[in-house]
C-alpha positions as CSV (number, residue, x, y, z in Angstrom):
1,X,12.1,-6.8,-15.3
2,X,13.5,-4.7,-12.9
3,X,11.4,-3.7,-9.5
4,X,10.9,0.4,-10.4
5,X,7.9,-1.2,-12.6
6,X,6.2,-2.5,-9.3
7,X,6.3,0.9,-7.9
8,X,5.0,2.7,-11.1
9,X,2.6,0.3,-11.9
10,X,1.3,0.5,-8.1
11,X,1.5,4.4,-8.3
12,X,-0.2,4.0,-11.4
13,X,-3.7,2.1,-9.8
14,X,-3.6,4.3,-6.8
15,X,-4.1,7.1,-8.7
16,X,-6.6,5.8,-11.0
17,X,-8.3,4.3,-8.0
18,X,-8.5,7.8,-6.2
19,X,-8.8,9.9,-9.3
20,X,-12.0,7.4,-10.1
21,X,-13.5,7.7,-6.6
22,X,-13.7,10.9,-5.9
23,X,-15.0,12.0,-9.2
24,X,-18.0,9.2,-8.9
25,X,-18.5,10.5,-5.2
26,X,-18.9,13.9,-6.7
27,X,-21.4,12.9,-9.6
28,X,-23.5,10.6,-7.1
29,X,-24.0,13.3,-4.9
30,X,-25.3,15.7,-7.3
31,X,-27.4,12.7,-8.7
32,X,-28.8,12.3,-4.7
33,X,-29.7,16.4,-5.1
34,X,-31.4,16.6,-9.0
35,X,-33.3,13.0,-7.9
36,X,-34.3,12.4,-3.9
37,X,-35.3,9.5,-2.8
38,X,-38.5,8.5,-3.4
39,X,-38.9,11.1,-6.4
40,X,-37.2,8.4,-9.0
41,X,-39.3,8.4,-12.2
42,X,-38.8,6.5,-15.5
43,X,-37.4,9.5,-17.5
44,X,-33.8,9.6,-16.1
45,X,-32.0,6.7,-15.9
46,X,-30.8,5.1,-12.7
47,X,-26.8,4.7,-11.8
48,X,-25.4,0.8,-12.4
49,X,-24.6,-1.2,-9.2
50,X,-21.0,-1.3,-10.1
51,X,-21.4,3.1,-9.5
52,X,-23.2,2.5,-6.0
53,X,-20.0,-0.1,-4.8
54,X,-17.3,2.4,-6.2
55,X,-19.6,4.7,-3.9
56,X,-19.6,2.8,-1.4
57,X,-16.7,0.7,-1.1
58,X,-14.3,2.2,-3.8
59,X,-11.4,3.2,-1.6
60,X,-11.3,-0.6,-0.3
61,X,-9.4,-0.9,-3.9
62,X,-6.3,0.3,-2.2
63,X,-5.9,-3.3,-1.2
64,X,-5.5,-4.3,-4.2
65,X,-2.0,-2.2,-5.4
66,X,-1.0,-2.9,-1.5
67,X,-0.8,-6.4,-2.0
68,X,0.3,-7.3,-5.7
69,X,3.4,-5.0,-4.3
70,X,4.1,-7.1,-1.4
71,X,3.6,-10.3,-3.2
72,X,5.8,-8.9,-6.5
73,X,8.8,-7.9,-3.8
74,X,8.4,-10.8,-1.7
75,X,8.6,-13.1,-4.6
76,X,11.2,-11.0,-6.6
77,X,14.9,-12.4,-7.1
78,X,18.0,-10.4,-6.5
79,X,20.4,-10.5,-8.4
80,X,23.7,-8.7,-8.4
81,X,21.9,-6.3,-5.8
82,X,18.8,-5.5,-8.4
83,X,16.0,-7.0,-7.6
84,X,13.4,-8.7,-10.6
85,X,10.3,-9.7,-11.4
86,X,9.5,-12.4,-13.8
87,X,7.0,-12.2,-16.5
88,X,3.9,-13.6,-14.7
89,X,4.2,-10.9,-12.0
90,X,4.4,-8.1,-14.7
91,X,1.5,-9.6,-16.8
92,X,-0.3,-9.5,-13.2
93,X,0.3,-6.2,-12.7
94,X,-0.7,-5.1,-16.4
95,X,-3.8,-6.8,-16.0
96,X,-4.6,-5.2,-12.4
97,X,-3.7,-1.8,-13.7
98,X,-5.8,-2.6,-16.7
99,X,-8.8,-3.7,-14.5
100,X,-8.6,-1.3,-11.6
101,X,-8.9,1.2,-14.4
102,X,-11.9,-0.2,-16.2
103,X,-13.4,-0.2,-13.1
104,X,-13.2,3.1,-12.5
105,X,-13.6,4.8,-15.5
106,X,-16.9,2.9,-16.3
107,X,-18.5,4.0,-12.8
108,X,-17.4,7.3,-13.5
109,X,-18.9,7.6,-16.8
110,X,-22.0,5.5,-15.3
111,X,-22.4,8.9,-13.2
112,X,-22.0,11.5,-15.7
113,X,-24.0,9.6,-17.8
114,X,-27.0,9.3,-14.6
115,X,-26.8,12.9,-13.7
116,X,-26.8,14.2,-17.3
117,X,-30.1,11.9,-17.7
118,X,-29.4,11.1,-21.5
């Protein structure tokens, strides 16, 4: 494989990881105005933990594109000037991109789903 799918696949989970942030920042601040603190009552339904550490710590998951590039182009081979990846670091890179994702799309639908209190 050659090493353009390191960069797109990294492109590809930093912008899920910031397009999934900031939309879970936005819902959990309109959850914190339609339900203070201390006003939390049995009729709407409260956000998962994995929504409060996307919250909290969700930009910490730029680490993880960061690193699966440097370890993919430190461990690539070159040759005859191209530089490529074998399989394992492309099925790690699927499944980070596949995970990272997950991540954020089910916090984000965790939020809609606590603001919207169905």
């Amino acid at each position: 494989m050659p090493s353009k799918v390191v960069s797109v696949l990294c492109a590809l989970q930093v912008f899920m990881i910031i397009g999934g942030f900031l939309p879970t920042c936005m819902m959990m601040k309109v959850y914190d105005k339609l339900y203070p603190k201390g006003e939390h009552f049995f009729t709407h339904p409260y956000p998962m933990e994995l929504t409060e550490w996307v919250r909290l710590y969700g930009l910490w998951l730029l680490v993880i594109p960061a690193g699966w590039c440097l370890i993919a182009a430190w461990r690539s081979e070159a040759t005859e000037g191209v530089a490529d990846i074998s399989a394992v670091q492309l099925a790690a890179g699927l499944i980070l991109t596949i995970g990272v994702g997950g991540v954020m799309g089910i916090s984000f639908l965790d939020a809609v789903h606590a603001v919207s209190g169905n």
